[in-house]
C-alpha positions in Angstrom: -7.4 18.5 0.2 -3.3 18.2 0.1 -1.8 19.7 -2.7 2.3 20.1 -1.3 5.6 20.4 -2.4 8.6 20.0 -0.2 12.4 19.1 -0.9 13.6 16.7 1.8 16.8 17.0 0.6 16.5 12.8 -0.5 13.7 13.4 -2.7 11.7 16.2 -4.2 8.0 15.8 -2.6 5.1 16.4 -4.3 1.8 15.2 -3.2 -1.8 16.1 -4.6 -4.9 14.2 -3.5 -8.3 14.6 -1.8 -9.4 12.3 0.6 -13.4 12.1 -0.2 -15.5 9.3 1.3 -14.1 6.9 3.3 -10.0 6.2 4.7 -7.4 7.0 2.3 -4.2 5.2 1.7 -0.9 5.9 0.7 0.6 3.4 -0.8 4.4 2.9 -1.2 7.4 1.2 -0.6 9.9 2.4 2.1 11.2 5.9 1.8 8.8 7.4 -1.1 7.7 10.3 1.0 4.2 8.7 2.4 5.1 9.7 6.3 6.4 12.9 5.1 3.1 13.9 3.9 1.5 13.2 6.8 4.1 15.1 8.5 3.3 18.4 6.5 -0.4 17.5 6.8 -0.3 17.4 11.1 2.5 20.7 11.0 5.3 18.5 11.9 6.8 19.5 9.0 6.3 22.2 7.1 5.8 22.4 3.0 7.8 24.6 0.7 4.8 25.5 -1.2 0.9 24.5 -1.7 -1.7 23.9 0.3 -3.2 22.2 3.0 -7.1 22.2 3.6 -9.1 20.2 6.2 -13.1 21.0 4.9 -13.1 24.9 5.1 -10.6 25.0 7.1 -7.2 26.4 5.8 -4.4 24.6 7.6 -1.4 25.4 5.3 -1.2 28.0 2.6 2.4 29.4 1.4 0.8 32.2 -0.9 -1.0 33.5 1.5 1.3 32.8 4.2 -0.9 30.7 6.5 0.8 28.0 8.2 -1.6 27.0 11.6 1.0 25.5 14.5 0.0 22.1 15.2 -1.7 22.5 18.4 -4.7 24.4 16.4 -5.0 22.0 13.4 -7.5 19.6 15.0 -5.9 16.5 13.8 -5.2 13.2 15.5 -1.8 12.0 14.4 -0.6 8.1 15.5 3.2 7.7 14.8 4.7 5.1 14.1 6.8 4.5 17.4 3.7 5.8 19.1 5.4 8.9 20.7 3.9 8.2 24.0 5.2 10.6 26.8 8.0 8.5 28.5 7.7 10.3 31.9 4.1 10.3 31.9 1.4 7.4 33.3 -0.9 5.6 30.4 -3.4 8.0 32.4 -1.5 10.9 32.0 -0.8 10.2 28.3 -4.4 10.8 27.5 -5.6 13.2 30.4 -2.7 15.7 28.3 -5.0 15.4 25.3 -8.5 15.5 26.8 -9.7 18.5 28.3 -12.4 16.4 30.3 -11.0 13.7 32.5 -14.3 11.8 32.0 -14.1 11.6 28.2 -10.2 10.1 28.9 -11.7 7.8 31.4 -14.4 6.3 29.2 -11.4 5.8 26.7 -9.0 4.1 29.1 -12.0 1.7 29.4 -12.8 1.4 26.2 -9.4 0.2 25.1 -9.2 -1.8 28.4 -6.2 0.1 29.6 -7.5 -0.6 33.2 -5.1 -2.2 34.6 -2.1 -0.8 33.1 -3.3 3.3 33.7 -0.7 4.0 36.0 2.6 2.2 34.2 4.7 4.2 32.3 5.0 3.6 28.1 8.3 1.4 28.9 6.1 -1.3 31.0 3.6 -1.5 29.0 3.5 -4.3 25.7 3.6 -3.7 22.2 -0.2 -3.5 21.9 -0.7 -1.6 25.1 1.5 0.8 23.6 -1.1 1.4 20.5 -3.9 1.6 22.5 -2.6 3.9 25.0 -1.4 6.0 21.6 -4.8 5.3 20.0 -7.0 6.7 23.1 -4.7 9.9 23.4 -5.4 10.8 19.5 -8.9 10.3 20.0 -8.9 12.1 23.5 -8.3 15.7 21.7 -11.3 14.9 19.8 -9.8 16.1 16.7 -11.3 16.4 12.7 -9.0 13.8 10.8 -7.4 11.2 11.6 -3.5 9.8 10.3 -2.2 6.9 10.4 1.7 6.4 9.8 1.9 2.4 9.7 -0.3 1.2 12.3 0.7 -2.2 12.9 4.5 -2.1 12.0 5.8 -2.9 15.5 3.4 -5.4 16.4 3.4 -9.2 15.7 0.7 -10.8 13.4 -1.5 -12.0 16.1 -1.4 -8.5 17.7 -1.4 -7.0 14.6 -4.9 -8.7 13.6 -6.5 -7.5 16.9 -5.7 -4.1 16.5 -6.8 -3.7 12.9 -10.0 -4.7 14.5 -9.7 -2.3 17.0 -9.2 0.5 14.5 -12.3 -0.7 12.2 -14.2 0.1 14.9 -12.7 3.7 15.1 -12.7 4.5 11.5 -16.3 3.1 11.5 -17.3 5.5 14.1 -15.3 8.8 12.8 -17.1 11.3 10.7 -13.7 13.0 9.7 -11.2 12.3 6.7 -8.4 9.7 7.6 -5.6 9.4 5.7 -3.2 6.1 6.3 0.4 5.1 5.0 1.1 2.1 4.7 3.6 -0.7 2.1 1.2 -3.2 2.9 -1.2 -4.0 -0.2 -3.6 -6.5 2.1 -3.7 -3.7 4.7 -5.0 -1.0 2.4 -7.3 -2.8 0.9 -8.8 -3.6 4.6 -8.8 -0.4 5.4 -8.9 2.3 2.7 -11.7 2.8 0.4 -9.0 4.5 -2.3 -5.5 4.3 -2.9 -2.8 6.8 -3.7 -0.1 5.3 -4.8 3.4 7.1 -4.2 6.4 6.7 -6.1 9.8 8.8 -5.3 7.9 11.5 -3.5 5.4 11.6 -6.1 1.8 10.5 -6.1 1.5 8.6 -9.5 -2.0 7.6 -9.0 -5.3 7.7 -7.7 -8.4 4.9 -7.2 -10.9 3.6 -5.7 -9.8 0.3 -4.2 -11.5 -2.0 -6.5 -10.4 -0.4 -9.6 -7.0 0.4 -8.2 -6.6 -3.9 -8.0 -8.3 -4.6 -11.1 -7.5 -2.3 -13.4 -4.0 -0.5 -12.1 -2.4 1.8 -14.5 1.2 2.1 -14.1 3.9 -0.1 -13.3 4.1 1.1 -9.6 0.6 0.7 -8.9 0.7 -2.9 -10.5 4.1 -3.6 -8.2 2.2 -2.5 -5.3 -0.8 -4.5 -6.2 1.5 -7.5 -6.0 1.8 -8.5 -9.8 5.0 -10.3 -10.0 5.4 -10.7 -13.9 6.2 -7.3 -15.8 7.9 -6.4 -18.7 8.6 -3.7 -21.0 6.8 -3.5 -24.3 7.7 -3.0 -28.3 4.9 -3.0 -30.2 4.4 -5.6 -33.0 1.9 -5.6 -36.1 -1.6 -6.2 -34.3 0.2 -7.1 -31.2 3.2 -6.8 -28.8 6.5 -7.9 -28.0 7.1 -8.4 -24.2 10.8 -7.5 -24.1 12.2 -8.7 -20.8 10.2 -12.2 -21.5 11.4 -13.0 -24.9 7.6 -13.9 -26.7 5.4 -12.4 -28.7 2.0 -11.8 -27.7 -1.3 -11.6 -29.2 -3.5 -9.1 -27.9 -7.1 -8.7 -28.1 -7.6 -5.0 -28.4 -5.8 -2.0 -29.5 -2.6 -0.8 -27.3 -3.4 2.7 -26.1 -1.0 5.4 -26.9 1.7 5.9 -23.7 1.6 2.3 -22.7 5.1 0.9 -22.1 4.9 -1.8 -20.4 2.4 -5.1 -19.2 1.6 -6.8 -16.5 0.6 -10.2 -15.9 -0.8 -11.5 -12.3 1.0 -15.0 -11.5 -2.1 -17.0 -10.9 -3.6 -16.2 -14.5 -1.1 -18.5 -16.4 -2.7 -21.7 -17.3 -0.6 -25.5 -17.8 -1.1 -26.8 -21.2 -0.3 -29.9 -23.7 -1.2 -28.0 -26.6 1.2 -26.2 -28.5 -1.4 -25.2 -31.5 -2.6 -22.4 -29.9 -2.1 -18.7 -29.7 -0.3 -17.1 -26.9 0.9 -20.6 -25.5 4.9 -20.6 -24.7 7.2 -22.9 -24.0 9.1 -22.7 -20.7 11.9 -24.1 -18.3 11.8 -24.1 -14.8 14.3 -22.4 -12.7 12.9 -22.7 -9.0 10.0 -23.9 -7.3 9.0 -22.3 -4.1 6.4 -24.9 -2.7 3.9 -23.1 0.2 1.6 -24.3 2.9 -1.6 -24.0 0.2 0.2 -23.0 -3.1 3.5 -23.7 -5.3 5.1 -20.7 -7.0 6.8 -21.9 -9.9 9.9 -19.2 -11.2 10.5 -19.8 -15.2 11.9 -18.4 -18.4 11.2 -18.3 -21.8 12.8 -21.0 -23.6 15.6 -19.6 -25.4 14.7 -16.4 -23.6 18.7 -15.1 -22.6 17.9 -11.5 -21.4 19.8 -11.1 -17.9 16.7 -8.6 -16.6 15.4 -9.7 -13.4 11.9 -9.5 -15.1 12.6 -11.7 -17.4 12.2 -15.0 -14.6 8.2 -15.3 -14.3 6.3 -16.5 -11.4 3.4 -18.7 -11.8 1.3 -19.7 -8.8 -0.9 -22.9 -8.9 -3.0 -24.5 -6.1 -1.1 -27.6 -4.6 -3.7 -29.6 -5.3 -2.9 -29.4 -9.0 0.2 -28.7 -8.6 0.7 -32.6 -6.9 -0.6 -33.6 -10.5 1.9 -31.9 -12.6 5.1 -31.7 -10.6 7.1 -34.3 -12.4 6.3 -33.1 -15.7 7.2 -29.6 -14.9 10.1 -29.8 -13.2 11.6 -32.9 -15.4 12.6 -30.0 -18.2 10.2 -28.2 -20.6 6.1 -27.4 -20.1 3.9 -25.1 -21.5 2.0 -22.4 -20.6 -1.2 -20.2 -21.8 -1.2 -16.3 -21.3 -4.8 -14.9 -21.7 -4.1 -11.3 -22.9 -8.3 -10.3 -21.7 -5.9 -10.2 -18.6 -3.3 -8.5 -19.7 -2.4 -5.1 -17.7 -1.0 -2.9 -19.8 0.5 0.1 -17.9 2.1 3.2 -18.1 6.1 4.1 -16.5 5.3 6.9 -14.5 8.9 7.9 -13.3 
């Protein structure tokens, strides 16, 4: 359980979850305060107020005045730069955090850190780095694991092995884990709930299923990858999507503190029929055309708000994109919105 408050001087932090069953992730863009937390959780840092508990164990407490030094907390931290001992062997990396010389044995095997045991951390590769960083967190044997961005030095090929490397790990450990990442696909691989943080806040919490399918503020949906969002102004039995320019029909009743909607770029459907609800007529601005998929950026016809949300993204296969090309960049096409897909969300800042 982390319940903390700390101000960075940048931001105010404040962060409140449990971790439960299975990895947890923080989810965030750059600078929101995810490393920050883990930082106060390992006793890096230290928080201005709350608490910090690992099971029973009280790690950090500022009304009671507990604050346990790092060296006693019992958890595994892997930075992001690694942090490997510059002066020290690959060896000696993980002998410093094993007390059996064995156990550190079995894991420079394991990672098949064989060959490079006696180089220093400036020799060795990007991913030899990792796993040299990796054995040495699990060589203290410790009672939660952290994760501060995993894969962010490594290239995509490297990246893919070692996510497989620490699958295996985090299907092995018994402990909580708690990762940080800005990396939707990543999370989802990994975590089994989300906490998504927003200016040193976390905004909300989810399962990983739910937290895709059903996300409930704009943050969350940003961090999901929804491209299209726009503010709202409700309209008789519907809505007006304000950043858009159209009026939508919705097929249930807005729920009090929504302020804004969501709509994922894939969901849009081509049409020829203008006799129908929720079908708008748009012009194309750019077309982005991808290996597999075409991402089509549009406005509103007659839509002249300057926001940057009011250009939509619609993505459509390139097999049936080939089909309509000419008629939709020539001018003017039409589009369906379904609004059973409709997000509609909540502006936590």
């Amino acid at each position: 359980m982390v319940d903390i408050e700390k101000n960075t001087g940048q931001f105010h932090l404040k962060s409140s979850f449990t971790t439960g069953e299975g990895p947890l992730a923080l989810l965030g863009a750059s600078g929101c305060g995810k490393s920050m937390t883990l930082k106060c959780i390992a006793g890096v840092e230290k928080p201005d107020r709350g608490m910090i508990k690992l099971g029973e164990k009280v790690l950090f407490d500022s009304e009671k005045r507990i604050c346990l030094p790092a060296r006693k907390r019992r958890v595994g931290y892997l930075f992001q730069n690694y942090a490997l001992f510059p002066n020290m062997t690959v060896r000696d990396n993980i002998l410093c955090a094993a007390k059996e010389r064995e156990y550190a044995d079995s894991l420079i095997e394991r990672f098949g850190l064989e060959n490079v045991a006696a180089q220093r951390p400036a020799e060795l590769s990007g991913g030899q780095s990792q796993r040299t960083a990796l054995a040495r967190m699990l060589a203290a044997r410790p009672e939660a694991i952290l994760l501060d961005e995993p894969f962010s030095a490594l290239d995509n090929h490297m990246r893919s092995r070692m996510e497989h490397e620490i699958l295996d790990i985090l299907e092995e450990f018994e402990g909580p884990v708690v990762l940080v990442t800005h990396d939707r696909n990543e999370a989802f691989r990994l975590a089994e709930k989300i906490a998504v943080m927003q200016e040193g806040t976390v905004v909300e919490t989810a399962e990983k299923k739910a937290f895709f399918d059903h996300p409930e503020t704009v943050a969350a949906a940003r961090l999901t990858g929804c491209k299209n969002i726009t503010a709202l102004e409700k309209k008789g039995s519907g809505i007006y999507a304000r950043d858009w320019g159209i009026d939508i029909a919705l097929d249930r009743r807005m729920p009090e503190g929504i302020t804004h909607a969501g709509y994922r770029a894939h969901y849009f459907t081509y049409t020829e029929d203008k006799i129908q609800e929720n079908v708008f007529t748009c012009r194309c601005v750019r077309v982005i055309e991808d290996v597999f998929s075409t991402a089509v950026c549009f406005r509103q016809k007659g839509n002249e708000n300057d926001s940057p949300d009011s250009v939509l993204t619609w993505m459509v296969d390139n097999d049936k994109w080939n089909g309509i090309k000419d008629r939709v960049m020539s001018g003017e096409f039409m589009l369906k919105l379904d609004p059973g897909r409709m997000m509609l969300l909540k502006d936590a800042r």
